[in-house]
TIMIPA-788692 format. One record per residue (C-alpha): residue number from 1; residue in three letters; chain; x, y, z. Coordinates in pm, 1 decimal. Example, Ala and Ser with C-alpha at 12.3 -4.5 7.8 and 13.67 -1.06 7.14 Angstrom:
BEGIN
R  1  ALA  A  1230.0  -450.0  780.0
R  2  SER  A  1367.0  -106.0  714.0
//
This chain:
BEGIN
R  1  UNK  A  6965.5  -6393.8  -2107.4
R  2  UNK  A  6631.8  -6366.2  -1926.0
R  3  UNK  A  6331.4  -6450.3  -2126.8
R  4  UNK  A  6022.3  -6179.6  -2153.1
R  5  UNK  A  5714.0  -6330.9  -1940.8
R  6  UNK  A  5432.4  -6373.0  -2206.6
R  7  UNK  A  5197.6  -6194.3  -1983.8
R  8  UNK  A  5386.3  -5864.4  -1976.3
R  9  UNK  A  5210.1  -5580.6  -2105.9
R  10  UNK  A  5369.7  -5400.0  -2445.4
R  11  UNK  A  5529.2  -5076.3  -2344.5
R  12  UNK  A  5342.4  -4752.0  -2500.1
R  13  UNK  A  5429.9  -4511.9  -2645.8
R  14  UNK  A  5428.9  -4134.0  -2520.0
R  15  UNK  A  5121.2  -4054.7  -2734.5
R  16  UNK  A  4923.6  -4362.3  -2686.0
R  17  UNK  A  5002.2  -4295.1  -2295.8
R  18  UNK  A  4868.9  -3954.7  -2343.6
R  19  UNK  A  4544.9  -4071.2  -2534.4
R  20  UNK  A  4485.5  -4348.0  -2290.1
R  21  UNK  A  4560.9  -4078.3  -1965.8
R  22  UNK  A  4322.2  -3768.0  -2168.2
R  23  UNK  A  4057.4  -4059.9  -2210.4
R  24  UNK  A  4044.5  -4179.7  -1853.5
R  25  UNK  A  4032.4  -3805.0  -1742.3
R  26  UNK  A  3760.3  -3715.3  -1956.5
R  27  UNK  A  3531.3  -3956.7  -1800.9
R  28  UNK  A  3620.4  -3881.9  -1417.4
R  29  UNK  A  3442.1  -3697.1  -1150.0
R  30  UNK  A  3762.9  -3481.0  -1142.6
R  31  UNK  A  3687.8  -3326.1  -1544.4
R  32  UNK  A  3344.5  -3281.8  -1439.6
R  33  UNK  A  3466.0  -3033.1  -1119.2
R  34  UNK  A  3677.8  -2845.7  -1345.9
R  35  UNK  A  3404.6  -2777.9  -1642.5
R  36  UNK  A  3159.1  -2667.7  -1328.0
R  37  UNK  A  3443.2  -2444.2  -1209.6
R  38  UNK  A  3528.5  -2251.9  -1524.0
R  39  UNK  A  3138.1  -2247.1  -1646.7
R  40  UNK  A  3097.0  -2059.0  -1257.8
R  41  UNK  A  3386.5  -1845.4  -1322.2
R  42  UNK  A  3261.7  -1739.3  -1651.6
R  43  UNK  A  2912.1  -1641.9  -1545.1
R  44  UNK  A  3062.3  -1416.2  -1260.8
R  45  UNK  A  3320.8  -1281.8  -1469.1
R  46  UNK  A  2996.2  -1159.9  -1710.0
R  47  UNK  A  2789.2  -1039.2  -1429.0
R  48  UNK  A  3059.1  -858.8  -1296.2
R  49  UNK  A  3155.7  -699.8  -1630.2
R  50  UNK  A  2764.6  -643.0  -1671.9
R  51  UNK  A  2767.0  -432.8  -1297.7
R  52  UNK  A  3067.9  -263.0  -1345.7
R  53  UNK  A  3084.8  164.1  -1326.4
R  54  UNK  A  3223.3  196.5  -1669.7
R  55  UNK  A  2918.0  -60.4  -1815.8
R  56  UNK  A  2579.5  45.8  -1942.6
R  57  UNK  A  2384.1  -82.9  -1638.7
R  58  UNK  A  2650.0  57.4  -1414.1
R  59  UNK  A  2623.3  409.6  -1561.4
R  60  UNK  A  2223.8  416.8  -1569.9
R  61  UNK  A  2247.8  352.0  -1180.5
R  62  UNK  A  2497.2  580.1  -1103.6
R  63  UNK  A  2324.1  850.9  -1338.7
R  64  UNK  A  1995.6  750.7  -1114.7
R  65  UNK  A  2162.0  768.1  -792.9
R  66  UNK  A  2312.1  1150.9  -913.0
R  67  UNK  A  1938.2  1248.1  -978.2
R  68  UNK  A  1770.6  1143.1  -658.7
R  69  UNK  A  2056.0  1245.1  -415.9
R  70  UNK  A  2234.0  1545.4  -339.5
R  71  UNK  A  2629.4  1426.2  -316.9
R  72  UNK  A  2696.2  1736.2  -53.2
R  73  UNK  A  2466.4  1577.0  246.3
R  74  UNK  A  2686.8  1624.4  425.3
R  75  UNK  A  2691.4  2002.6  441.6
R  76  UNK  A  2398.0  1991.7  682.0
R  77  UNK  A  2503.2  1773.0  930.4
R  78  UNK  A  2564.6  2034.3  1170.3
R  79  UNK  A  2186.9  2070.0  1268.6
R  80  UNK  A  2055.3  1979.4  1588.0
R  81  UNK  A  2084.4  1623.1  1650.3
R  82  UNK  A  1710.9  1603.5  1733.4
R  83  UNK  A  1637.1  1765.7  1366.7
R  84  UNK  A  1839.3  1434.3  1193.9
R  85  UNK  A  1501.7  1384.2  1043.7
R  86  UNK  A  1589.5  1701.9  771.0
R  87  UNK  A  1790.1  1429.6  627.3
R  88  UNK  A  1574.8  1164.0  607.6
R  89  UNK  A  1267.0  1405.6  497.3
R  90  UNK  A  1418.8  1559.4  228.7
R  91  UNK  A  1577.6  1211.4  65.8
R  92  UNK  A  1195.1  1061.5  50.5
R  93  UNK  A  1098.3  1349.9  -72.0
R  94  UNK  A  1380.4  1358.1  -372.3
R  95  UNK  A  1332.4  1047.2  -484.3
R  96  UNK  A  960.4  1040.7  -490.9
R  97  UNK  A  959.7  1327.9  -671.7
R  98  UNK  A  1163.5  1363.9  -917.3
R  99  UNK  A  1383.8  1672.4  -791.0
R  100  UNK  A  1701.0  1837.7  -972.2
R  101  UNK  A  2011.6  1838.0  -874.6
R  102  UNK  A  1959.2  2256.5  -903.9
R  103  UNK  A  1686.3  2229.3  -710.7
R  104  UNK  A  1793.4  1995.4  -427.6
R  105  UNK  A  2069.5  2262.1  -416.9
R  106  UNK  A  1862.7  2534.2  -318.3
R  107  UNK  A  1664.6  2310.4  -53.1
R  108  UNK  A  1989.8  2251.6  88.9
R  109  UNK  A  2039.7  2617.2  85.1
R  110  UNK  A  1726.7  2721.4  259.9
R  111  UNK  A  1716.6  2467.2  529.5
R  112  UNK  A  2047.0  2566.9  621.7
R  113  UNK  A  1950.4  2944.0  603.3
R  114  UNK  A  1685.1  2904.0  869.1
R  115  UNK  A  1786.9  2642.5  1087.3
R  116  UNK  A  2158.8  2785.7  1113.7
R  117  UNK  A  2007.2  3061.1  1412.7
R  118  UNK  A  1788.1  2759.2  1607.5
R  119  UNK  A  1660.7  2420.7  1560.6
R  120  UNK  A  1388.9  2346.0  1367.6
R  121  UNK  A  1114.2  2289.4  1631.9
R  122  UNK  A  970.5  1952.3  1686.5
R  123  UNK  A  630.6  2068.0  1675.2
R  124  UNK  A  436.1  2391.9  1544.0
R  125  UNK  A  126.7  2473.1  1673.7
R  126  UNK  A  -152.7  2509.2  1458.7
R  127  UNK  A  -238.8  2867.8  1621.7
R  128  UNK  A  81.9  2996.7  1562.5
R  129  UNK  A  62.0  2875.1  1178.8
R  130  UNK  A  -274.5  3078.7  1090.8
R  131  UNK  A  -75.0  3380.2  1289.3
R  132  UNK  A  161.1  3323.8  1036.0
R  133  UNK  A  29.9  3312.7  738.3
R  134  UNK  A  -188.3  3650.8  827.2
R  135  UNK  A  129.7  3794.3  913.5
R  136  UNK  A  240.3  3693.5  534.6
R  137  UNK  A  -10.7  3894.2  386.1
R  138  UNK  A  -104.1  4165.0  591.4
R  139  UNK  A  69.4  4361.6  436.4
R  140  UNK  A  -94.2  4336.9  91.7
R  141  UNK  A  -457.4  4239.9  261.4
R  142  UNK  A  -408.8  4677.1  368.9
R  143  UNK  A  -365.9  4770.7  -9.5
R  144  UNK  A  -608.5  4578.0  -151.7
R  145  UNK  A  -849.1  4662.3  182.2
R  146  UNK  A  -894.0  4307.0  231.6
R  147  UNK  A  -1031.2  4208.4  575.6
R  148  UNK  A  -1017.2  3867.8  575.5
R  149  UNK  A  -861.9  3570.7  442.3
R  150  UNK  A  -1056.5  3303.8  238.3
R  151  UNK  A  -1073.0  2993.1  458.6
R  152  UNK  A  -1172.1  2619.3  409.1
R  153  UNK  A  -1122.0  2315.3  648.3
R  154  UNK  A  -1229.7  1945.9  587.5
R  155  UNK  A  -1221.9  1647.3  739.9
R  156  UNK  A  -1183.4  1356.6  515.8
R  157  UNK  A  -1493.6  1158.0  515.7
R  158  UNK  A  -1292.0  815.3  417.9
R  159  UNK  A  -986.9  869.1  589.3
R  160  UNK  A  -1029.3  881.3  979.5
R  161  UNK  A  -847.0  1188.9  1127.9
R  162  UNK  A  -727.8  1277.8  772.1
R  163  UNK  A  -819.5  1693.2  737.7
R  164  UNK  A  -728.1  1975.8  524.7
R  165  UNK  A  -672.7  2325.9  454.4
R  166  UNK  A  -710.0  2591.9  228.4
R  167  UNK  A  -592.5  2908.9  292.1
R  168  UNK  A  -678.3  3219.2  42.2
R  169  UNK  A  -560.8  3551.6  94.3
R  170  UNK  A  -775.6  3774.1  -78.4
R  171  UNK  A  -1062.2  3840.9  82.3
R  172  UNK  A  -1425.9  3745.7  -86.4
R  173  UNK  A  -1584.9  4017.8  -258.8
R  174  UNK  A  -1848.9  3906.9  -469.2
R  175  UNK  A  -1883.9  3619.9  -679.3
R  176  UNK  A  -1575.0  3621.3  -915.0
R  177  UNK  A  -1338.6  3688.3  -606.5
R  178  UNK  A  -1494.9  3342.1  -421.9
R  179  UNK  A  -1267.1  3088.3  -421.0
R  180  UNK  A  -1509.5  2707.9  -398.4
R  181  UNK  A  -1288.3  2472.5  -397.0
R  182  UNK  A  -900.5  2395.4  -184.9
R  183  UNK  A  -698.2  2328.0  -433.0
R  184  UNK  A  -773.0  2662.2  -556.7
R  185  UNK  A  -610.4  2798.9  -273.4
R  186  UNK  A  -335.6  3027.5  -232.5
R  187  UNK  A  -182.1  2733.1  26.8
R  188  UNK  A  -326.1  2369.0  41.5
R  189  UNK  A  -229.3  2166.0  329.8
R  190  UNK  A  -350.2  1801.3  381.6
R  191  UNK  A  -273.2  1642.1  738.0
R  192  UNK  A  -253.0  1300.6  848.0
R  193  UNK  A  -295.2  1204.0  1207.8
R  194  UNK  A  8.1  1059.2  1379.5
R  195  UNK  A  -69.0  746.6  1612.6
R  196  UNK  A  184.6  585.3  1899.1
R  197  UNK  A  161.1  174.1  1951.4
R  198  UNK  A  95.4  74.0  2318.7
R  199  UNK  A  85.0  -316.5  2292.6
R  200  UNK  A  -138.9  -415.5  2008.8
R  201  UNK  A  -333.7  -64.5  2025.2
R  202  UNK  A  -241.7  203.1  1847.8
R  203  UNK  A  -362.5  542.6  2025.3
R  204  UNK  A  -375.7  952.3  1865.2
R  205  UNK  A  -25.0  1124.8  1924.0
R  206  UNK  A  -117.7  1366.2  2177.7
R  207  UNK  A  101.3  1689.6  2272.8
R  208  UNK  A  56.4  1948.8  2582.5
R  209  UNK  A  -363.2  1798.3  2554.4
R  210  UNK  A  -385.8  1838.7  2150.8
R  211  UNK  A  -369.8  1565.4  1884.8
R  212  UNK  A  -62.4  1603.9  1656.5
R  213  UNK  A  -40.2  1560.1  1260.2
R  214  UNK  A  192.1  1534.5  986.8
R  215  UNK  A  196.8  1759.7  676.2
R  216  UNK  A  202.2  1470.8  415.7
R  217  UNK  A  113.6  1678.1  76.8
R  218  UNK  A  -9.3  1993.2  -12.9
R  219  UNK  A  92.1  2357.7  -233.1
R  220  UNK  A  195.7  2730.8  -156.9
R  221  UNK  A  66.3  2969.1  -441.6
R  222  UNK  A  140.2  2724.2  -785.2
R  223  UNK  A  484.5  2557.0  -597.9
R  224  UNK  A  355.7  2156.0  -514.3
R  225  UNK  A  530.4  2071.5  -184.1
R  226  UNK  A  832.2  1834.1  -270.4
R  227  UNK  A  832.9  1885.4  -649.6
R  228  UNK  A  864.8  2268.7  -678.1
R  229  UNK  A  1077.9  2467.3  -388.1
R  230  UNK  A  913.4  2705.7  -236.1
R  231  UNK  A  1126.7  3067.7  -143.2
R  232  UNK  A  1189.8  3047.5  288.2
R  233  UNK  A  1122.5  3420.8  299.2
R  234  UNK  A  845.4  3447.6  591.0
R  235  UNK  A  772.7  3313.8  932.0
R  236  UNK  A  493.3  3133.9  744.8
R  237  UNK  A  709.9  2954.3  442.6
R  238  UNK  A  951.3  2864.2  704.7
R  239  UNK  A  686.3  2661.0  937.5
R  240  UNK  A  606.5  2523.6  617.1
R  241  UNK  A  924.9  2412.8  486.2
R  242  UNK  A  1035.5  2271.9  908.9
R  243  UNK  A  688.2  2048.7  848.9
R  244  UNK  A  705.2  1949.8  520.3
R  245  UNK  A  1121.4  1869.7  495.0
R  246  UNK  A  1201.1  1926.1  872.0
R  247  UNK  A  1035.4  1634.3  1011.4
R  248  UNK  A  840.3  1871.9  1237.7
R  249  UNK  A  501.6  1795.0  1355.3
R  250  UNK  A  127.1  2034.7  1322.1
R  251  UNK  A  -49.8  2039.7  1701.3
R  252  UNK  A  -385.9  2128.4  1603.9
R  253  UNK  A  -496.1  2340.2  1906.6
R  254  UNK  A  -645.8  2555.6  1720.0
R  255  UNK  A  -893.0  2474.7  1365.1
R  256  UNK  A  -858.3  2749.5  1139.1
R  257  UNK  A  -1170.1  2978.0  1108.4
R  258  UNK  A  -1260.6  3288.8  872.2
R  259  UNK  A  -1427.3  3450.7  1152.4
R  260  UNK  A  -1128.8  3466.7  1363.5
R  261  UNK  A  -875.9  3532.0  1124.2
R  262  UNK  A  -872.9  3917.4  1069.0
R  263  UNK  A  -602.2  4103.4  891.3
R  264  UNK  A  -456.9  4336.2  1168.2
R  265  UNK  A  -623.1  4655.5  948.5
R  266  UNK  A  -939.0  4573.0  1103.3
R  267  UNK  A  -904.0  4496.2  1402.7
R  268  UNK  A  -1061.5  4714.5  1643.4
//
């Protein structure tokens, strides 16, 4: 028989192996990896719960989404390619706003309704705008003997190149008929000047020799442009509508003038 070496360690036992083993773990770089791993799991588990469609954050953006965009977009993407601005327009102009879903639906409706013939021209002239909106109202300017429309145009006196319009269409006829002020206006229109970058200078936006402006805010009879839609019926609401949603442009070659702007009933 062999005798034991008296420096031989005592065999253990399976639960002081385990102790020992759970002990030596606990203390190594290897425990602390693990702890990190399941504390990162954890928190994206949570945040991803937290984002989820079904969860309350999840349903207060879709619900905002559903507000501010129409979900049939696509509807109108048969318009001219160089009228992809429509799109683009009428988003900003949703979600700054405050819009329906009825309502988006009948902008939708319109555009489509007067753009489905031609394009929606790139720019309007300014002329053909006062034409328009004489046009409009001719017809009741004749019964009510009207012979011409109430007019105002200002320039913005902080704001270079900044202007706008009133347009009335009853004519003035003493002092409870005169209309003093543009927001008072059958139609207020307020332009801002468009600019092009050549280098480090920016220079006017010029087209066929005039300067040409965007229609940034403004209202037809009570109807504020982008939070109230306004009925496409005449020449006039659909220039209005093409620069307002249609991404078309004003060329002011022509600034609007009482004097000039007759009803056709007295014309001579």
């Amino acid at each position: 028989m062999t005798d034991i070496k008296n420096d031989q360690q005592p065999e253990l036992t399976l639960s002081a192996l385990l102790t020992q083993r759970c002990v030596n773990f606990a203390s190594s770089d290897k425990a602390v990896d693990i702890i990190d791993q399941g504390i990162e799991k954890m928190f994206k588990d949570l945040i991803g719960e937290a984002f989820r469609s079904y969860g309350n954050f999840g349903k207060l953006l879709n619900d905002a989404f559903k507000s501010a965009l129409p979900t049939n977009i696509s509807d109108v993407v048969d318009l001219p390619s160089y009228n992809s601005l429509v799109i683009n327009s009428m988003r900003e102009s949703w979600a700054n706003s405050g819009v329906h879903v009825d309502m988006q639906q009948r902008v939708l409706e319109l555009a489509k309704e007067f753009t489905t013939d031609k394009g929606i021209p790139k720019f309007v002239m300014a002329s053909d705008l006062w034409k328009a909106f004489i046009e409009d109202n001719s017809e009741k300017a004749a019964e009510e003997q009207w012979e011409r429309p109430q007019v105002m145009y200002e320039e913005s006196d902080s704001l270079d190149g900044y202007f706008s319009v009133g347009l009335h269409a009853a004519a003035e006829d003493g002092y409870h008929s005169k209309i003093d002020s543009q927001y008072r206006c059958d139609v207020y229109l307020a332009f801002s000047p468009q600019q092009v970058r050549e280098g480090r200078k920016s220079t006017p936006l010029m087209h066929e020799g005039h300067p040409v402006y965007e229609l940034y805010h403004g209202h037809v009879d009570s109807g504020v442009l982008g939070k109230k839609v306004i009925n496409a019926y005449s020449r006039f609401d659909k220039l209005i509508m093409a620069l307002y949603y249609g991404g078309s442009f004003l060329v002011m070659d022509e600034i609007p003038d009482s004097d000039e702007m007759t009803y056709p009933h007295y014309e001579y």
